[in-house]
N, C-alpha and C positions, 0 to 999 in steps of 0.2 A: 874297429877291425882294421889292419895293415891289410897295405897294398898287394904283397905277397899271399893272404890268404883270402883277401876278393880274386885274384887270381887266378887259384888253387879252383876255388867255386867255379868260379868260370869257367875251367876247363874240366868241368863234372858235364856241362854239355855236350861236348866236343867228344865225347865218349862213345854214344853206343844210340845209335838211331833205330837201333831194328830193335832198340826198345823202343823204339828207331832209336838209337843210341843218346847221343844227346851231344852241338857245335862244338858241344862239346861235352861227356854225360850230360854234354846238354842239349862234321867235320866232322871187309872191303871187298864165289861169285854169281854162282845163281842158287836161287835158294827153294830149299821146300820148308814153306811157311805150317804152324799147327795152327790147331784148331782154338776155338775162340768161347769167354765167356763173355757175358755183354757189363756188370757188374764186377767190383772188387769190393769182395764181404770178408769176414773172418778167415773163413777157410782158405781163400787165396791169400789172404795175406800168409798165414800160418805156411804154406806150398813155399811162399816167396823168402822167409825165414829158414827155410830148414832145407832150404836148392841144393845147397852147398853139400849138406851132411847126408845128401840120400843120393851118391854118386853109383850106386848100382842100379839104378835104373836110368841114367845116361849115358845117350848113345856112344857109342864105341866109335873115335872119328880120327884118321888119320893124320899127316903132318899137315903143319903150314903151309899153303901153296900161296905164293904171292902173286900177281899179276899188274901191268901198269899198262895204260893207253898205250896203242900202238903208234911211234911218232908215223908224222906222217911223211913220206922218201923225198918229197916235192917241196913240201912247208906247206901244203894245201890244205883244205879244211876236212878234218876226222869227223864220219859217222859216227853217229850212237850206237854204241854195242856197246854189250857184256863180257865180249870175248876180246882179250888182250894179248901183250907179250908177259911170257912165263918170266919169271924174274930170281937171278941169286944173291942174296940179300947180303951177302958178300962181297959181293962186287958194285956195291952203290958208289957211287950215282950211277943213276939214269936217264937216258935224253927224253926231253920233253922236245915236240915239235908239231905245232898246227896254223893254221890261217892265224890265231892271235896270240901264240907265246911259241915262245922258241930257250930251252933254257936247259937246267937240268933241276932233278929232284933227287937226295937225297936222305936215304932212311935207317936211324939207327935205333937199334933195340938193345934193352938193358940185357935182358939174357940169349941175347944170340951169341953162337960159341963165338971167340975171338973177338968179340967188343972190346973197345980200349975207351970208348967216350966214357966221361965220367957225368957227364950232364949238369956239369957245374957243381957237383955235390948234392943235385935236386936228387934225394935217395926215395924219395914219393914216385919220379917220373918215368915210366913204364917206356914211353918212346920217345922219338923226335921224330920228326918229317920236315925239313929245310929245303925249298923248292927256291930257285935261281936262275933269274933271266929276263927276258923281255919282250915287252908287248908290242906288236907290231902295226895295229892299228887301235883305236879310238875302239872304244867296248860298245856293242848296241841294244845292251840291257841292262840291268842290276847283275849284280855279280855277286854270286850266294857261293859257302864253302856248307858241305853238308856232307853228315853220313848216314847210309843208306840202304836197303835192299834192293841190288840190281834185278828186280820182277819186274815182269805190267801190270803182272795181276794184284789186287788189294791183299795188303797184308793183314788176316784176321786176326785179332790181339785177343790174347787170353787176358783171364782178371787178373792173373800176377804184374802180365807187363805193362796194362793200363794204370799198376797199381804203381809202376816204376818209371812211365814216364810222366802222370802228373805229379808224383814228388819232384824230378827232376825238374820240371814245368813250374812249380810252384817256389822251387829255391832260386828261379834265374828269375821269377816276376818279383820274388825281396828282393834282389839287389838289383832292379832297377832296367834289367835287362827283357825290353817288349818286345824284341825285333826276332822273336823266335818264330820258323815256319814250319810246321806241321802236316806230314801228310800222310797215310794209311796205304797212298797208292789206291790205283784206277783211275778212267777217266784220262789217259793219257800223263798219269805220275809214275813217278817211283813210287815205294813207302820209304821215307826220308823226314830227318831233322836236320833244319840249316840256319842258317843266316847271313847277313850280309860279310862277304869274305873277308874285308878289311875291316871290321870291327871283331872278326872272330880268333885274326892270325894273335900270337903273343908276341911275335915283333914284325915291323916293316920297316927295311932300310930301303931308304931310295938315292943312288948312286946316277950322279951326273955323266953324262958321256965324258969322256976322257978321264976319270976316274976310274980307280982301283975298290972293285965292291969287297967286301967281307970274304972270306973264303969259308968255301963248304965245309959241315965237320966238325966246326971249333963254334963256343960257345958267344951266343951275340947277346950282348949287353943290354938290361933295359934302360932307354932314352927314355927322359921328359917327354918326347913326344908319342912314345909306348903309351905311357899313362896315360898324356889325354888324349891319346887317340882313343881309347878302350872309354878313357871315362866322358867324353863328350864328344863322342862318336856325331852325332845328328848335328850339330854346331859347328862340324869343321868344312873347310872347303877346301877337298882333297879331290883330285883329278890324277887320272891317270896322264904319264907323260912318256910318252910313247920314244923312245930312243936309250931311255933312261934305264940303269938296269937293277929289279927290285930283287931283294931279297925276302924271304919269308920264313918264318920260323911256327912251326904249330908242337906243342908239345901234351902229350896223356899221360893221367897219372891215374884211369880207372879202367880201363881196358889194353886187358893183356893179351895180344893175340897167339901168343908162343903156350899160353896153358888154357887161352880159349874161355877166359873167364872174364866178369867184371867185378872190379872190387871196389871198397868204397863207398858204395852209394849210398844216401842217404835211406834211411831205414830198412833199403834191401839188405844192405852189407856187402855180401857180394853171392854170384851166382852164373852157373855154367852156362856161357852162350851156347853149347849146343843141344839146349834145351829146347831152342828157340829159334835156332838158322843155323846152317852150315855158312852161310860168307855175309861178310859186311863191306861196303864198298866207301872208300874217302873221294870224294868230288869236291870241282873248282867248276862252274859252271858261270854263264850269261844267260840269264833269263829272258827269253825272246818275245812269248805269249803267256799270256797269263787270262786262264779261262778260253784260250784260241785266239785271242785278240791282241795282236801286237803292242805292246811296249812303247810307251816314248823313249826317243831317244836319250840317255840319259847327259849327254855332252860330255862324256867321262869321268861325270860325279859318281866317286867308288861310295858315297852313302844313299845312294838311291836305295829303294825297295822293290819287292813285288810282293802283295798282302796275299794274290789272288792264287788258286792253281798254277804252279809252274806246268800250263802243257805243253809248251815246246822252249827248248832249250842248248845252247854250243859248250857242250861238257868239255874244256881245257884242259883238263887236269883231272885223272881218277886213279886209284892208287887198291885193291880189292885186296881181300884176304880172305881166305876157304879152309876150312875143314872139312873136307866131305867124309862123309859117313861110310867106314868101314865095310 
């Protein structure tokens, strides 16, 4: 299998977490969750085959609404919340600003009217999200990129979507990929699919002070060190260097938030998110506790983990998208 279509896979996680999506389908505002079976038997699967073709009985949901962290006016450290700055997707970028980044993000979509990216000729890739800047101090947890339902409350999963996230679950355990975290929400969670950030992004440039970093927009190249960053992720000794200014690249080729569907997926094929949520949220967070119990320091090692409950957390970076219901 080329490097290009472990890739491709890999960013079937990074998709859709409110199956909880997935880092990528396997990495946006407040949601009203349905109702739940506890099993995936024929019948759901059968529901989860034919999503697509039974669109009259899916809800009637309005446009796009995008929203991003609210930066913060001081550079001080941003609360957790749901509730953001409204955003026009035309006018990207946008500032990024908290106690640990200070930058901007970036967001381009294949059919938003007046796009001119070509995405490289990637005619698979549905979006990009390019986020740019830098970290201000030394990180004090694991640092997870996850997508999510911004609830407290536990997300109850029907048998179609238990039936879609351990496929998705089951094609990132072939290729080698165990560092997935999984959560239903409660208990002081979201419901969320994540992993660690810098094993999730599809690129990381890291630019020396008095250097000239890549410019937002235009297409970033994959490096040697892309590869083995992704392929031997656990092996590398990669630290965060605080002055330094990173760039990031995440790209989707199974969820489309402009028609509100996911495609793709393995056996599902594809099917209306708003079967299933009105918003899904993209988060960069620091994992602080895990289970209520503070975190070791991590000393900056961006391959740290946390196995456990992410209960409390310094969301840096969240990026939402809503459909709300008509």
């Amino acid at each position: 299998m080329s490097l290009r279509n472990l890739e491709d896979q890999k960013n079937n996680y990074s998709v859709f977490i409110q199956s909880t999506t997935d880092n990528m389908s396997n990495a946006a505002v407040s949601v009203n969750a349905k109702k739940i079976a506890p099993e995936v038997d024929e019948e759901s699967s059968n529901t989860l085959n034919t999503a697509s073709s039974d669109e009259a009985k899916v809800p009637v949901f309005g446009e796009l609404i995008t929203q991003i962290q609210t930066p913060s006016p001081d550079g001080g450290a941003v609360g957790e919340s749901f509730d953001g700055s409204n955003l026009d997707l035309t006018k990207s970028p946008f500032p990024i600003n908290n106690d640990l980044f200070d930058g901007l993000v970036h967001i381009m979509m294949r059919d938003l009217p007046g796009n001119t990216y070509t995405f490289d000729g990637e005619k698979q890739v549905l979006w990009e999200i390019q986020i740019q800047g830098k970290f201000k101090r030394q990180i004090k947890g694991p640092v997870y990129l996850a997508m999510e339902l911004p609830q407290e409350e536990k997300y109850k999963m029907t048998g179609p979507m238990k039936f879609v996230v351990k496929a998705c679950l089951q094609l990132m355990k072939t290729m080698g990929h165990k560092d997935v975290h999984v959560s239903f929400g409660g208990n002081g969670e979201v419901p969320h699919m994540g992993a660690p950030a810098f094993h999730s992004f599809d690129r990381v440039v890291v630019t020396p002070p008095g250097e000239t970093p890549p410019p937002l927009g235009q297409h970033l190249e994959r490096m040697p060190s892309d590869v083995q960053r992704r392929k031997h992720f656990f092996k590398l000794n990669q630290k965060i260097e605080v002055g330094s200014t990173y760039t990031f690249s995440m790209k989707n080729r199974r969820f489309n938030p402009l028609k509100w569907k996911v495609v793709g997926v393995p056996i599902a094929r594809q099917f209306t998110v708003s079967r299933f949520t009105e918003s899904v949220r993209l988060a960069v967070y620091e994992v602080l506790e895990e289970n209520e119990i503070p975190v070791e320091d991590p000393q900056g090692d961006v391959t740290a983990m946390a196995k456990k409950k992410h209960t409390k957390r310094n969301t840096f970076i969240w990026i939402k998208m809503s459909r709300k219901q008509s």
